[in-house]
C-alpha positions in Angstrom: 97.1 125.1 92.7 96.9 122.4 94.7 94.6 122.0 97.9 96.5 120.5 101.0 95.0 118.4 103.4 93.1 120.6 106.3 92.4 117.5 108.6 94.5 114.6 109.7 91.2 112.9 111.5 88.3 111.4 109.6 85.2 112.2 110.9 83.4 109.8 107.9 84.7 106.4 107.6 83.2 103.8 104.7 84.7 100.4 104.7 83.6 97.8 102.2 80.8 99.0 100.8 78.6 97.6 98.1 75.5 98.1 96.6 73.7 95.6 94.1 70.8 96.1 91.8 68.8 93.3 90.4 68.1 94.1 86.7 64.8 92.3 84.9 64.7 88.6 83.9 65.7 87.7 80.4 63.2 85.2 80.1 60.7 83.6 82.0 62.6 80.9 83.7 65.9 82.5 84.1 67.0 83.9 87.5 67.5 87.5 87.7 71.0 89.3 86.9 72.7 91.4 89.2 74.8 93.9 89.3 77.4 95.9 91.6 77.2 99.3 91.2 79.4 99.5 94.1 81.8 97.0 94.9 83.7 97.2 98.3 84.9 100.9 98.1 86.6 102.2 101.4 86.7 106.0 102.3 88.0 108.3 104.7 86.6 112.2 105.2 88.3 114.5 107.2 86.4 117.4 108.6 86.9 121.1 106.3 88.2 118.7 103.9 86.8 118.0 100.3 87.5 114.2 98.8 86.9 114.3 95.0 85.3 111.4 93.1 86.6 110.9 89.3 85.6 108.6 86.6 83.9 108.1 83.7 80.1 107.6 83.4 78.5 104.3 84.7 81.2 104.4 87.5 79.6 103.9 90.3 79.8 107.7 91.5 76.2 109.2 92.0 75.5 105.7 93.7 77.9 106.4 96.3 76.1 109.9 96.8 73.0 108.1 97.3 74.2 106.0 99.9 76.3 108.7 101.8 73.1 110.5 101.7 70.2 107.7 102.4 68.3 107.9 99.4 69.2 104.1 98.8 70.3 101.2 100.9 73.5 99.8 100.6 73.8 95.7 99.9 76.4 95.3 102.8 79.2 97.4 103.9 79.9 100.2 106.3 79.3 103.7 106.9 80.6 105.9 110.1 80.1 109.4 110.9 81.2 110.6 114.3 81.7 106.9 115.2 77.9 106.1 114.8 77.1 103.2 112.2 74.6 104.8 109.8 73.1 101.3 108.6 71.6 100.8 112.0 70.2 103.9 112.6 66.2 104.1 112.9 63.7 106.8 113.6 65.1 110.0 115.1 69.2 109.1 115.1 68.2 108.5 111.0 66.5 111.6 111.2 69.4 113.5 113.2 72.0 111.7 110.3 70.0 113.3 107.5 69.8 116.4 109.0 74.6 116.5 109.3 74.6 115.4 105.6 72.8 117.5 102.5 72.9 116.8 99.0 73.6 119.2 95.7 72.5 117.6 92.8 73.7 118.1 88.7 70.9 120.3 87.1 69.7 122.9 89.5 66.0 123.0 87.8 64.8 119.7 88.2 66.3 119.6 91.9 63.7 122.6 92.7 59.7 122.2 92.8 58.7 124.8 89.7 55.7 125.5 91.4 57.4 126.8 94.4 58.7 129.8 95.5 62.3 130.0 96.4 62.3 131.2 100.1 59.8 127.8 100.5 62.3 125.6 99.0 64.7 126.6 100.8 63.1 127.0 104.1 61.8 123.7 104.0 65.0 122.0 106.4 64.2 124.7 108.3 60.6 123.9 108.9 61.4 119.8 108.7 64.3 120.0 110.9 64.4 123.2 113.0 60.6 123.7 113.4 61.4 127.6 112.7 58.4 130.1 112.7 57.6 131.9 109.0 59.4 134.8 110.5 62.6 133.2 111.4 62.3 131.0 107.7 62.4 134.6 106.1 64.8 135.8 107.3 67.4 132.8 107.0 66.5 132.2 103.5 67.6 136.1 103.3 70.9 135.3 104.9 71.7 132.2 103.1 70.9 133.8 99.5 73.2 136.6 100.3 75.9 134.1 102.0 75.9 132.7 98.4 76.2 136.0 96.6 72.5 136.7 95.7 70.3 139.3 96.2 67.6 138.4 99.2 64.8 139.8 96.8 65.5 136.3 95.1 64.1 134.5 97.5 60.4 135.9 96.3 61.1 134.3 92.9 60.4 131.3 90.7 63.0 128.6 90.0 62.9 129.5 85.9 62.8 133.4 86.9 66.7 132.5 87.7 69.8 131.4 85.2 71.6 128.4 85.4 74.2 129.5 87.4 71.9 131.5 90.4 69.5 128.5 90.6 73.1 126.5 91.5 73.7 128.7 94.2 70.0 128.6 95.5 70.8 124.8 95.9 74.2 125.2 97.7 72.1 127.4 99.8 69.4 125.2 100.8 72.2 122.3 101.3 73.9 124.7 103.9 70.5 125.9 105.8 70.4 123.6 108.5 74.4 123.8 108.5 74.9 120.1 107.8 78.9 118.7 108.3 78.8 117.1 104.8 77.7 118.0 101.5 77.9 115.8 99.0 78.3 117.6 95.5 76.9 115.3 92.3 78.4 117.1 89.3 77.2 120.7 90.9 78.5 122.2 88.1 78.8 120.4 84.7 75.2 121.8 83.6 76.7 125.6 83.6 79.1 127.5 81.4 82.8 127.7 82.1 82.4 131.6 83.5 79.5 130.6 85.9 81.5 127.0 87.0 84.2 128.9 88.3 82.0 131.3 90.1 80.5 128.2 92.0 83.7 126.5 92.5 85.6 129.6 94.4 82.1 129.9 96.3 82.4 126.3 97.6 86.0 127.3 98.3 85.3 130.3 100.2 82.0 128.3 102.3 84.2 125.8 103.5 86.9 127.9 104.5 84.1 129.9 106.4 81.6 127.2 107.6 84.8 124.3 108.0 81.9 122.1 106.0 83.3 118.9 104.6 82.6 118.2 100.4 81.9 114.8 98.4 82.5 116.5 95.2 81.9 114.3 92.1 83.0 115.1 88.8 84.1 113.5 85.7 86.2 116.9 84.6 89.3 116.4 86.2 90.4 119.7 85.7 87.6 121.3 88.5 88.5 118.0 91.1 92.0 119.2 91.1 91.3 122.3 92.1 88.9 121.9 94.9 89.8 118.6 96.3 92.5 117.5 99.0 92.1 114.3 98.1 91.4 112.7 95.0 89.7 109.0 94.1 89.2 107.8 91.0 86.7 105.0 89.9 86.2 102.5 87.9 83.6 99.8 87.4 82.3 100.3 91.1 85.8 100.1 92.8 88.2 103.3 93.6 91.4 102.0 92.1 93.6 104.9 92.9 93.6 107.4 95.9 95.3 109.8 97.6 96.6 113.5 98.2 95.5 115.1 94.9 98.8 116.1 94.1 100.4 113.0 94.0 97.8 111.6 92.2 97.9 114.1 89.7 101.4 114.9 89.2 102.6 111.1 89.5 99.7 108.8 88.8 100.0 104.9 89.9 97.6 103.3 88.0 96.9 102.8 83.9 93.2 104.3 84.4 94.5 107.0 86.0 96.8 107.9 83.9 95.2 107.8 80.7 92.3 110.1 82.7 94.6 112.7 82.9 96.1 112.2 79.7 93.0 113.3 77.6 92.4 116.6 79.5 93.5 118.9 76.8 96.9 121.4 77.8 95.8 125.0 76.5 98.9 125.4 74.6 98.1 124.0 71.0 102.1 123.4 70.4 102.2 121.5 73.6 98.8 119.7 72.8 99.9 118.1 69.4 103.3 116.6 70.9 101.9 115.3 73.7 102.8 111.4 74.3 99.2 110.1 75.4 98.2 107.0 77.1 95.0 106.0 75.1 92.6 103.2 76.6 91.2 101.1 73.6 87.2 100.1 74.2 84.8 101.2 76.8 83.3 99.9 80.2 81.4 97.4 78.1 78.1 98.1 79.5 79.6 98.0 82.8 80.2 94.4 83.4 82.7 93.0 85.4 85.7 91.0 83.6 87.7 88.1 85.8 90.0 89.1 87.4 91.6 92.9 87.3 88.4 94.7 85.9 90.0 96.6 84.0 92.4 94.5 81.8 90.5 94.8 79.1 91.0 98.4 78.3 94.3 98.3 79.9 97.4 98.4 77.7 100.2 96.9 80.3 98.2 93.5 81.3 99.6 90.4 82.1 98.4 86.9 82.7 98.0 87.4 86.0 95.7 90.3 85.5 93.1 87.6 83.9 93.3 85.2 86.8 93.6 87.9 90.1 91.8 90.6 91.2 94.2 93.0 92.7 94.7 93.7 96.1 95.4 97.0 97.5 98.8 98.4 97.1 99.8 101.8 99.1 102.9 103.8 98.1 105.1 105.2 100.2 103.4 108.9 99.3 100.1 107.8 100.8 98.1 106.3 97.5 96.3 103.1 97.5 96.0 101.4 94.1 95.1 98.1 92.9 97.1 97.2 90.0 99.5 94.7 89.8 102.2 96.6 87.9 103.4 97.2 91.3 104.3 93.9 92.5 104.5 91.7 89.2 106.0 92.4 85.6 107.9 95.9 85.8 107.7 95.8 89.4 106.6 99.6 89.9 106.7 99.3 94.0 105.1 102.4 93.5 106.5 104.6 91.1 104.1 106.5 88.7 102.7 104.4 85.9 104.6 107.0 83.4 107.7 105.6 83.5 106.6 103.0 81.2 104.4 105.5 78.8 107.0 108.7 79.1 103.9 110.4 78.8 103.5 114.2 80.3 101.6 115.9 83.0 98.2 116.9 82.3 97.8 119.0 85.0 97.9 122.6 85.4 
């Protein structure tokens, strides 16, 4: 089922945003490469609300984490939260930003010190931000493993004395200590079997509906996005080139990429499965480098000559998505209607 929007208001607003990375000199005289990890991505968090970030590896996704975060500095570009510009903060406003916005990251084991108990990885926003007493560090930790469904005893334990899956929600827990207003989730479940993924799913879903925290939640299964997120983007080459209400995006998807995303999750029927139509992209990201024009005419079966010449400007539907693509205004003209009514492919969703 799909998740409908909780907030109308966007409490975290990123406009343009771009992060570069200079890669290492091919030879001694040559000037060193660069490349966009990020390129100009806008987006727009309400609060209770989760955005879900798709696309394929090498997408840009985990960079945007970082810079939602802090761990790395963004090139140029913007990023709002309760109207304050996060690029200009310094010393105690940074300090007060990192305390409203926590992080869960892919494999629970290497996100936890081995040589540390659990109840003093946990308690350590407590200590950096709260200043709480050893007492008062106890007993939250206790609260917050329980608040994930875990015994308290756990907190006396060792990160490898846990599975997979309990380790996961030790994280979650630690992201919620200091009750941030964000949490951005990098792939929080793609390291743990299908059983234990849904357990941590329908957690997040009941925290947020408790706590009203808002979720980043990256994925490249499209399958879990669509059943957490309100809204959906999807990625590609360091630009979101579709998004919107999940729904929309799912059921009627605007853009090629999209489309052919959706298209190779598998339908559980095995009857259904072999007479699907599929869109099927030919290539890959080619080591993520950035084509003239439309990045992704390359892959793309529906380009025009126009998509080697212009980059495509934004394009919003009358249902609410924003895609670049210029199927929309050139060629077939779309104006807006879902890229599958020149495939006649089928719904991949559930």
């Amino acid at each position: 089922m799909t998740r409908t929007a909780k907030s109308s208001g966007s409490f975290v607003l990123v406009r343009d945003l771009v992060k570069e990375y200079r890669l290492p000199r091919t030879g001694w005289r040559a000037a060193r490469p660069t490349i966009r990890a990020v390129d100009g991505i806008d987006l727009d968090l309400g609060a209770g609300e989760t955005l879900g970030l798709v696309g394929e590896s090498g997408s840009g996704k985990s960079t945007v984490a970082r810079l939602l975060v802090g761990l790395v500095e963004p090139t140029s570009g913007q990023v709002r939260m309760h109207g304050h510009d996060l690029m200009h903060l310094r010393g105690g406003e940074l300090r007060a930003h990192r305390r409203n916005v926590q992080m869960v990251f892919q494999d629970p084991y290497s996100s936890f010190d081995p040589t540390a108990r659990l109840v003093d990885s946990i308690a350590e926003p407590l200590r950096t931000h709260l200043g709480s007493s050893k007492p008062e560090q106890d007993a939250r930790v206790a609260d917050l493993l329980r608040l994930v469904g875990l015994d308290a005893g756990y907190r006396y334990r060792y990160p490898n004395q846990l599975s997979g899956g309990q380790l996961q929600r030790a994280a979650i827990a630690r992201a919620l200590a200091i009750e941030p207003d964000l949490v951005v989730l990098d792939e929080p479940v793609s390291a743990l079997d299908v059983s234990t993924q849904a357990q941590v799913i329908n957690l997040l879903r009941d925290l947020q509906a408790r706590l009203s925290t808002s979720y980043l939640f990256i994925a490249h299964d499209l399958s879990v996005v669509e059943h957490v997120s309100h809204r959906v983007g999807v990625m590609y080459l360091g630009r979101i080139v579709e998004s919107g209400p999940t729904e929309e995006v799912y059921e009627r998807p605007v853009h090629p990429y999209t489309s052919a995303l959706l298209d190779a999750v598998p339908v559980p029927d095995p009857v259904v499965q072999r007479r699907r139509r599929r869109l099927k992209l030919a290539g890959d990201t080619a080591g993520g480098t950035r084509p003239s024009g439309c990045r992704f005419r390359n892959r793309c079966p529906f380009a025009m000559a126009i998509c080697a010449e212009v980059d495509p400007a934004p394009y919003v539907t009358q249902a609410g998505v924003t895609v670049r693509c210029h199927l929309h205004e050139h060629g077939p003209k779309l104006a807006g209607r879902s890229v599958r009514t020149l495939t006649g492919t089928g719904t991949a969703s559930s």
